[in-house]
C-alpha positions as CSV (number, residue, x, y, z in Angstrom):
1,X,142.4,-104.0,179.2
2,X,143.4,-101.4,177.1
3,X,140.8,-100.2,174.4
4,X,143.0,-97.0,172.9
5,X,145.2,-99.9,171.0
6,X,147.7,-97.5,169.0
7,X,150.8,-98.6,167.2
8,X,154.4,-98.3,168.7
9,X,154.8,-95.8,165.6
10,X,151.4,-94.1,166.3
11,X,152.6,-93.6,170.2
12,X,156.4,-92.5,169.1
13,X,154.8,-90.3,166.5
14,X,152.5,-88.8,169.5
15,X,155.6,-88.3,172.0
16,X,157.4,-86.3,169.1
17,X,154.2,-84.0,168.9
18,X,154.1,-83.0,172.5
19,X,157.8,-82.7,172.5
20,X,157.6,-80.2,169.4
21,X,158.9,-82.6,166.9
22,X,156.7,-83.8,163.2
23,X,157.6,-86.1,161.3
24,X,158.1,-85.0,157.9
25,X,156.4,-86.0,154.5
26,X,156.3,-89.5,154.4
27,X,154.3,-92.6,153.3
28,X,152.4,-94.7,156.2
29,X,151.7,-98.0,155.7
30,X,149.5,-99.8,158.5
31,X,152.1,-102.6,160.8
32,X,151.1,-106.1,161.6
33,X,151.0,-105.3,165.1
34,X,148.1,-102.5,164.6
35,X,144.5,-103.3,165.7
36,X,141.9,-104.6,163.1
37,X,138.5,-105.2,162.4
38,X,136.9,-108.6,163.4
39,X,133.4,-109.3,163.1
40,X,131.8,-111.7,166.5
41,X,129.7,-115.0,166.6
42,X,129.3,-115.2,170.6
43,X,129.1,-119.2,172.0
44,X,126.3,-119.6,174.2
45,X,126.6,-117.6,177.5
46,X,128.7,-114.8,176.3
47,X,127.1,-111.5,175.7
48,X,127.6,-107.9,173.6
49,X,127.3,-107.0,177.4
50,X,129.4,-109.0,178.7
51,X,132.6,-108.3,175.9
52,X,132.1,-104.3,177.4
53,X,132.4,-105.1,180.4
54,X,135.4,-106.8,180.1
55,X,136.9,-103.7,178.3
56,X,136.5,-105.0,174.8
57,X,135.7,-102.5,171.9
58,X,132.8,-102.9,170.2
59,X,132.5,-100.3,167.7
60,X,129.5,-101.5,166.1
61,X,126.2,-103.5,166.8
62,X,123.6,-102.6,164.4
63,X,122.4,-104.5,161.7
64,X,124.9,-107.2,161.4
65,X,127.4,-109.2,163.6
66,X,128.6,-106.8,166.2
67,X,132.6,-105.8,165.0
68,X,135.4,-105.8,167.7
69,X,138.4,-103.4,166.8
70,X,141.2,-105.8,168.6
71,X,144.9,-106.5,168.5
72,X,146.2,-110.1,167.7
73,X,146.5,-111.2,171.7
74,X,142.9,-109.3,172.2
75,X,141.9,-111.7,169.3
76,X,143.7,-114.5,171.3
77,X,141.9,-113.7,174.6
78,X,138.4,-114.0,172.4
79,X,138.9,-117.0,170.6
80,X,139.9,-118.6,174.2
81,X,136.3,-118.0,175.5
82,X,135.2,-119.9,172.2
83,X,134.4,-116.6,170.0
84,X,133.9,-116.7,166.5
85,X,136.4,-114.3,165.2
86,X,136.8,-113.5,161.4
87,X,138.9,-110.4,160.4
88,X,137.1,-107.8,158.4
89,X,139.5,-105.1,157.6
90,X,142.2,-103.0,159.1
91,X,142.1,-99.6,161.0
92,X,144.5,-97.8,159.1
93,X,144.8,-96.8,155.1
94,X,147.9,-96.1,153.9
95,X,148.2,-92.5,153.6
96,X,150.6,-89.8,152.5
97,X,151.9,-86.8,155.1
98,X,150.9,-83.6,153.1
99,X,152.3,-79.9,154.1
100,X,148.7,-79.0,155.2
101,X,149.5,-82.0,157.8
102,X,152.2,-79.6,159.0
103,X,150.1,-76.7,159.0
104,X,147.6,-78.2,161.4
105,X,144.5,-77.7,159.5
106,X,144.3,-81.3,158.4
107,X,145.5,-84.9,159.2
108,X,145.3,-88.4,157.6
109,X,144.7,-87.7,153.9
110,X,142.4,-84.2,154.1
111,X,140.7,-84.4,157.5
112,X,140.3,-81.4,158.8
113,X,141.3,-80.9,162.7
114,X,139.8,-79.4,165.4
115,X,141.6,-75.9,164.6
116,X,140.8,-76.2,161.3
117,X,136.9,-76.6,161.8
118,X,137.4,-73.4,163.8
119,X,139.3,-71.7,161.0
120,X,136.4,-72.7,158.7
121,X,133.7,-71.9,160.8
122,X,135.2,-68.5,161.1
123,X,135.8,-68.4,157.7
124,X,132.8,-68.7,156.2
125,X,131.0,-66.5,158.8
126,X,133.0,-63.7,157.5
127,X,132.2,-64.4,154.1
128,X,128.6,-65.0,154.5
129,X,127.5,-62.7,157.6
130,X,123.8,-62.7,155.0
131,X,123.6,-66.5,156.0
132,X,125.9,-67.9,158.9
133,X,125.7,-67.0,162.8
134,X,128.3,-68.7,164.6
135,X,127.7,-69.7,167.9
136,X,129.9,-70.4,171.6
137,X,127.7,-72.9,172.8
138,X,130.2,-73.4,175.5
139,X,133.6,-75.2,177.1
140,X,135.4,-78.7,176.5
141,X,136.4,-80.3,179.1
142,X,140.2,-79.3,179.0
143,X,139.1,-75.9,179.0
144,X,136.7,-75.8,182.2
145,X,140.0,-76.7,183.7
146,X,142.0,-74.1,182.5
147,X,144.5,-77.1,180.5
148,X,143.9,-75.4,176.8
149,X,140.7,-77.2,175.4
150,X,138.1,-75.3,172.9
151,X,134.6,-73.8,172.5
152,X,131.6,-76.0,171.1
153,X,131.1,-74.2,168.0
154,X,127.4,-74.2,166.2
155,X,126.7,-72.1,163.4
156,X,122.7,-71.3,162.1
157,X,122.8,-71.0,158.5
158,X,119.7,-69.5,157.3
159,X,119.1,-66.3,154.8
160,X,118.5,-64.0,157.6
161,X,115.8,-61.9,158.7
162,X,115.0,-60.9,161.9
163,X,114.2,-62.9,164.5
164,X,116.4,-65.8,162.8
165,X,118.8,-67.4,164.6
166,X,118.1,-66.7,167.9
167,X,118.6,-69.1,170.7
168,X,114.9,-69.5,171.7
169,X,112.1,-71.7,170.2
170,X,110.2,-68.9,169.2
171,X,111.7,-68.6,165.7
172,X,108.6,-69.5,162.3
173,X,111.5,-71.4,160.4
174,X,111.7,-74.7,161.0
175,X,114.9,-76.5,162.5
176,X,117.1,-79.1,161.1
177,X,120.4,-79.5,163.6
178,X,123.4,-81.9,162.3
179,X,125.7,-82.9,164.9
180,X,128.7,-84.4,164.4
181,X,132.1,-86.1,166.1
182,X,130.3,-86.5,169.8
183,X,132.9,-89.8,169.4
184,X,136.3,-87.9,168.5
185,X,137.8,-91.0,166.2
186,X,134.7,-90.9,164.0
187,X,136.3,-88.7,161.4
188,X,133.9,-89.1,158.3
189,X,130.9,-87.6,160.4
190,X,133.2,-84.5,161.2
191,X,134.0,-84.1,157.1
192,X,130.3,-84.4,156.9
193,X,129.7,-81.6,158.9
194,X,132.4,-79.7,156.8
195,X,130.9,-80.5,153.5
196,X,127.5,-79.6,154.3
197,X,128.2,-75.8,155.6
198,X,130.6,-75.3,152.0
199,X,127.2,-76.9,150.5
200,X,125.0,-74.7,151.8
201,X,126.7,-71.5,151.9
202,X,128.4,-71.9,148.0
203,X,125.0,-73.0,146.8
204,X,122.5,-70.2,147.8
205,X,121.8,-68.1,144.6
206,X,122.6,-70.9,142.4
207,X,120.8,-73.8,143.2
208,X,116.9,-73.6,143.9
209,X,116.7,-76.6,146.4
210,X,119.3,-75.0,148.8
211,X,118.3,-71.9,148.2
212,X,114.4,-72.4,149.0
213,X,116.0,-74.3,151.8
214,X,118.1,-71.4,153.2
215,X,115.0,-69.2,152.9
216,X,112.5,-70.9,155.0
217,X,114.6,-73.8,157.5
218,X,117.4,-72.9,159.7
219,X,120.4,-75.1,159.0
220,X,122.2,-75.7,162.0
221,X,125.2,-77.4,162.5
222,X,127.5,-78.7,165.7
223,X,130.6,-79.6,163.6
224,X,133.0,-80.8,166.9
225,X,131.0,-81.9,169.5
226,X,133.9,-83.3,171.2
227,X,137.2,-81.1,169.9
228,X,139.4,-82.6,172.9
229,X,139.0,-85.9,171.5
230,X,139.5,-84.5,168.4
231,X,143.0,-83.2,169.3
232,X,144.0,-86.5,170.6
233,X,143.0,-88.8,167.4
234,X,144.5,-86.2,164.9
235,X,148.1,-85.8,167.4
236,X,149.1,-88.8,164.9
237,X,148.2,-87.3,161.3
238,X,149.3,-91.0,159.5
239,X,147.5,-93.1,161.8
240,X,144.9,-91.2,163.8
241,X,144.4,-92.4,167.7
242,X,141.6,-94.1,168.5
243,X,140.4,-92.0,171.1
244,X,136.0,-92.2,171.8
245,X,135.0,-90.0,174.6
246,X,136.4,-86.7,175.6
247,X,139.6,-86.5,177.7
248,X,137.8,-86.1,181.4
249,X,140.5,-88.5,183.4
250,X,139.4,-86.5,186.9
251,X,138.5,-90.3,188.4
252,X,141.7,-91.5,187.7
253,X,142.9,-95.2,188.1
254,X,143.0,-95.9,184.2
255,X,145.7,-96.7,181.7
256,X,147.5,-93.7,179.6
257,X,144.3,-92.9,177.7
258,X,141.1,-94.6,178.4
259,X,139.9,-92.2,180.6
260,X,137.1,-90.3,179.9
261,X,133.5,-90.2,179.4
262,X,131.0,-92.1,176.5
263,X,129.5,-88.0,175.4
264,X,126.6,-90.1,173.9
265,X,126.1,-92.4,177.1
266,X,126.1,-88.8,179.3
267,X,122.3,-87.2,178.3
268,X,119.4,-86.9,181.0
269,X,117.1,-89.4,179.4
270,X,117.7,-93.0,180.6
271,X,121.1,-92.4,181.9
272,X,122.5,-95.6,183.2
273,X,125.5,-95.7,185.6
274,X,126.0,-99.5,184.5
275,X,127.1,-99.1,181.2
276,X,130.7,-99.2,182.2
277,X,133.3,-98.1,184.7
278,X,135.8,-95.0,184.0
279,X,138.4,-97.2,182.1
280,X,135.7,-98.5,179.7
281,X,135.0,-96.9,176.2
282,X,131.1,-96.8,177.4
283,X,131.4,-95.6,180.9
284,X,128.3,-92.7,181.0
285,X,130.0,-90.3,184.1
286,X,129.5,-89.5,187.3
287,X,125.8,-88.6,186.6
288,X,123.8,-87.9,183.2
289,X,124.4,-84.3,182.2
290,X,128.4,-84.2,184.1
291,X,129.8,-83.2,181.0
292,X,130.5,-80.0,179.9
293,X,130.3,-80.8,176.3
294,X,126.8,-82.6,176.8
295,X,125.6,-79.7,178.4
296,X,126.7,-77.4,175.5
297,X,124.8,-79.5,173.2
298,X,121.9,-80.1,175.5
299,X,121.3,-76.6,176.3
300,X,121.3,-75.4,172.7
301,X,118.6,-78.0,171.5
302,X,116.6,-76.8,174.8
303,X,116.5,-73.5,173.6
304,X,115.3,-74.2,170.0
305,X,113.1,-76.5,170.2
306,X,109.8,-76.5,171.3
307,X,108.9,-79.2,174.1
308,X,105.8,-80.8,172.4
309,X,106.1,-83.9,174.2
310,X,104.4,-85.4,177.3
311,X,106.2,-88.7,179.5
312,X,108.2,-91.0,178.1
313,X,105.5,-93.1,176.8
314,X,103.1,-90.4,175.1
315,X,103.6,-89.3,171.2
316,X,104.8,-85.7,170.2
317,X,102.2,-83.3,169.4
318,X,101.0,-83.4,165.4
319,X,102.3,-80.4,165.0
320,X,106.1,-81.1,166.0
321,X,108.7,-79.3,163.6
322,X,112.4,-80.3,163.0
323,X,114.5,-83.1,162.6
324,X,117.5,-84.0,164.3
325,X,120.6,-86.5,163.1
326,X,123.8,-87.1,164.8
327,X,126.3,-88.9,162.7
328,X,128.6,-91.5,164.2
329,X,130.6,-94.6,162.6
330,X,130.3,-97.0,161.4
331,X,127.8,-99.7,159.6
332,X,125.8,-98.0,157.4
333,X,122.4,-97.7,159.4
334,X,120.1,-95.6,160.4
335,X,119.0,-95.6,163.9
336,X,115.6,-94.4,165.3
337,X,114.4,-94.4,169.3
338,X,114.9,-95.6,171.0
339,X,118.2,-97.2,171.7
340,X,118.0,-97.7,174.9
341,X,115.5,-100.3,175.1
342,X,113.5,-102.3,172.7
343,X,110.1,-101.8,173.9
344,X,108.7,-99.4,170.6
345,X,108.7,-95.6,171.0
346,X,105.2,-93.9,170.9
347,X,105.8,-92.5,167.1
348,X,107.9,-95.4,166.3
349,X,106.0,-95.7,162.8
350,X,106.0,-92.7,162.1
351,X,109.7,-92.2,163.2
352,X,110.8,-95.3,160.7
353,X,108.5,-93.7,157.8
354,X,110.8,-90.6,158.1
355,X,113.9,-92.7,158.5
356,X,112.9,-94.7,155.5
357,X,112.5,-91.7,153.6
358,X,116.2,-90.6,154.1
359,X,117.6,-95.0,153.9
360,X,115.7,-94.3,150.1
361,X,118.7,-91.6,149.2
362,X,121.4,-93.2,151.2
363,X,120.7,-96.8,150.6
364,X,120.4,-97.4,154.7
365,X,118.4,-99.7,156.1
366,X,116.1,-98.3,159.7
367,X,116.3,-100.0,162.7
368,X,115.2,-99.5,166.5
369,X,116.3,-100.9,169.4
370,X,119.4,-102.9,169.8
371,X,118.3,-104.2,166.5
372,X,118.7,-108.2,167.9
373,X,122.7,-108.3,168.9
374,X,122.5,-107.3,172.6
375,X,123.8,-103.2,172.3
376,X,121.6,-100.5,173.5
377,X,123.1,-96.9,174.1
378,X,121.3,-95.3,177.0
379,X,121.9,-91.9,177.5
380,X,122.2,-91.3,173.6
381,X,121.5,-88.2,172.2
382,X,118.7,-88.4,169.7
383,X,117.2,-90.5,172.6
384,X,117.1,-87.5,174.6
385,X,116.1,-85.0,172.4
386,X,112.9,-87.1,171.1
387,X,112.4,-88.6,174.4
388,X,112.1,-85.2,176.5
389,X,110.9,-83.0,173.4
390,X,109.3,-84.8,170.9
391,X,111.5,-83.6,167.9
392,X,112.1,-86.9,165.2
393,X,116.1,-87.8,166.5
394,X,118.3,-90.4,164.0
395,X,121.8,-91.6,164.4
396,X,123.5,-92.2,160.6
397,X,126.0,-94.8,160.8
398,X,128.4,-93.6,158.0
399,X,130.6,-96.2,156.7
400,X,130.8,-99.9,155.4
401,X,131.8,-102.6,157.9
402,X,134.6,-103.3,155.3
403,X,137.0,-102.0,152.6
404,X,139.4,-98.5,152.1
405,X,136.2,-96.6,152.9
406,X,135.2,-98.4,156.1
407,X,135.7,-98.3,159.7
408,X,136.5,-95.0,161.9
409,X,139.5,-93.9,159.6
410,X,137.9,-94.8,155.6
411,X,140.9,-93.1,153.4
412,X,139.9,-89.5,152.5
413,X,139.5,-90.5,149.0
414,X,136.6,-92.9,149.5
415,X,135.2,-90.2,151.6
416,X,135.1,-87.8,148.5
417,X,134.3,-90.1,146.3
418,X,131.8,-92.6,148.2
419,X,130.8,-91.0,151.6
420,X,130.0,-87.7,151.2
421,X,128.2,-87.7,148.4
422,X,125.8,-90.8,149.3
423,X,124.8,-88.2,152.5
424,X,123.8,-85.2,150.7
425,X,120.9,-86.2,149.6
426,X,119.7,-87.6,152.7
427,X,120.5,-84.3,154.3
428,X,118.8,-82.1,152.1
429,X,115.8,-84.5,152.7
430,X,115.9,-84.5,156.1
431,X,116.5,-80.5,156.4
432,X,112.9,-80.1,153.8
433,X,110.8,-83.0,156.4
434,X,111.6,-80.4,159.0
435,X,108.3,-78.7,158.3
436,X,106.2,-81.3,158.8
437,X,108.2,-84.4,160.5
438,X,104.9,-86.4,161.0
439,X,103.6,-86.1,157.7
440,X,104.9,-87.6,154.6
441,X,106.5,-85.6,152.0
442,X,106.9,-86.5,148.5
């Protein structure tokens, strides 16, 4: 079953692209034959698990009825196994082609592309060589093959002395890391990441929050953590692809584009090989760690942060520092360890004091677990980094289950308006609790 449901005009528009061709300025209003959002009431005997499986995409199962992004004869197929299926919202906004479309910087209303992170990250590097390091953390996957592909780009953004910065645990300020667009059709998270460097790096002299910040945390930031992925959803600027894992299609055997591996199913904590087979938008790789983007990200949180963690089952030390937030889409959560299971982490109340903290500025609720609908992500990220090192880990759901600012593609104007700023001040909290993780700030 095919999960990567485009449009006819989203795959015509994607032909033109590799053929050389753009469309020109033009309005792009979603067709009934797109996907949608549906929100799920299983019968009895059918499970979260079970819908994976059988290639079904379910973008979302925290805190409310799981959502299914489908097209009308997936929606048929459900309702035929006696689902519950009530539409919640399209995919696609209407947006307008601009000429920075054209350029390549952006796509889909002000999104920025991969090569237009990169042009920003090397932007403000050069403006700010007082306060930004820019880091090649390493390769995608297209480009351990020698196919084109991209660094993984991290930048420290810290007023620098010496010893800042360095890529070892032995630095005094503490460490907050944002990472963002592991899943490549999460766009909001991305626009996050973009925000938050122009925040910092604007702000120091000006405001004393950010500036205080700057002068005793390091900032650091994984903008792209999947930029193959990233090229793929923006190849259609008016109505993005819906493209999850990176582009890895060695095993072969799948449809034109549902290969490639789940990047947050792929860590070396709790790996599990039965989350789903190559074809599915879940499946977790050959092995944990096969990824060459997951080992980028993996190896640059080993080398920053301290292990202060015993086994699996033992707290961190009292002493731990940093805190640690991927963002992903959608639902409007906050997500604590673990994910993989729901037997309670060893600081779980301590972990859901510091996620309430942030849910105060945000207005997200905490959960753990597969908060009660059946969908756990092993071999997640901020499982592994609290799991093998003890450092307070949290997935931020950005976006509403419905309306123009929900869903992987919310229209760039409710991420202006709505989005971005709801996260900045859970951010700034989140980079101050660095210091003192375990403890309770005011």
């Amino acid at each position: 079953m095919r999960r990567l449901a485009v449009s006819l005009a989203a795959l015509a528009a994607v032909a033109m692209a590799v053929a050389g061709f753009a469309p020109g300025p033009s309005a792009a209003t979603p067709s009934a034959d797109n996907p949608s959002y549906y929100s799920l009431k299983l019968p009895a005997g059918v499970t979260i698990a079970d819908l994976i499986r059988d290639g079904y995409d379910i973008s979302h199962g925290h805190g409310s009825r799981p959502t299914v992004v489908a097209t009308p004869a997936e929606v048929d197929r459900l309702r035929d196994r006696g689902v519950v299926v009530g539409k919640t919202g399209n995919v696609y906004q209407p947006v307008i082609r601009s000429a920075t479309d054209a350029a390549g910087t952006t796509y889909y209303g002000g999104y920025h592309t991969t090569a237009g992170h990169e042009q920003h990250n090397a932007a403000v590097t050069a403006a700010h060589p007082d306060l930004v390091k820019l880091y090649d953390i390493g390769d995608s996957w297209k480009k351990t093959k020698g196919q084109g592909g991209h660094d993984i780009q991290a930048l420290c953004i810290t007023k620098r002395a010496p010893g800042d910065c360095a890529l070892d645990s032995t630095g005094k300020k503490p460490k907050f890391v944002l990472l963002s667009q592991i899943h490549a059709r999460e766009i909001a998270t991305g626009e996050i990441a973009y925000q938050w460097i122009d925040l910092l790096v604007t702000s120091y002299g000006t405001d004393p929050e950010i500036t205080s910040l700057l002068g005793t945390r390091e900032l650091w930031v994984i903008p792209i953590a999947n930029p193959d992925g990233v090229d793929v959803v923006a190849a259609n600027p008016a109505e993005p692809v819906l493209q999850r894992k990176n582009v890895n299609n060695s095993t072969g055997g799948c449809p034109a584009g549902d290969a490639g591996v789940d990047l947050n199913r792929n860590s070396g904590f709790q790996w599990d090989v039965q989350q789903g087979g190559p074809c599915d938008e879940t499946y977790p790789g050959t092995k944990a760690g096969s990824e060459p983007e997951t080992i980028a990200v993996q190896g640059l949180l080993e080398k920053i942060f301290r292990d202060t963690k015993g086994e699996v089952g033992e707290p961190a030390a009292a002493g731990t520092t940093g805190v640690f937030l991927t963002l992903h889409s959608f639902g409007n959560d906050i997500l604590a360890p673990y994910s993989y299971t729901n037997t309670a982490a060893p600081d779980r109340a301590a972990l859901v004091a510091l996620g309430k903290k942030m849910g105060a500025l945000n207005g997200f609720p905490v959960s753990t677990g597969d908060a009660g609908v059946g969908y756990f992500a092993p071999g997640a990220t901020d499982d592994w980094l609290y799991g093998t090192r003890g450092v307070p880990s949290y997935t931020f759901e950005i976006g509403p289950d419905s309306g123009s600012g929900a869903g992987f593609f919310p229209a760039y104007t409710c991420f202006t308006k709505t989005l971005w700023p709801a996260q900045k001040p859970a951010l700034l909290y989140a980079a101050r609790a660095a210091a003192t993780p375990y403890g309770q700030l005011p």
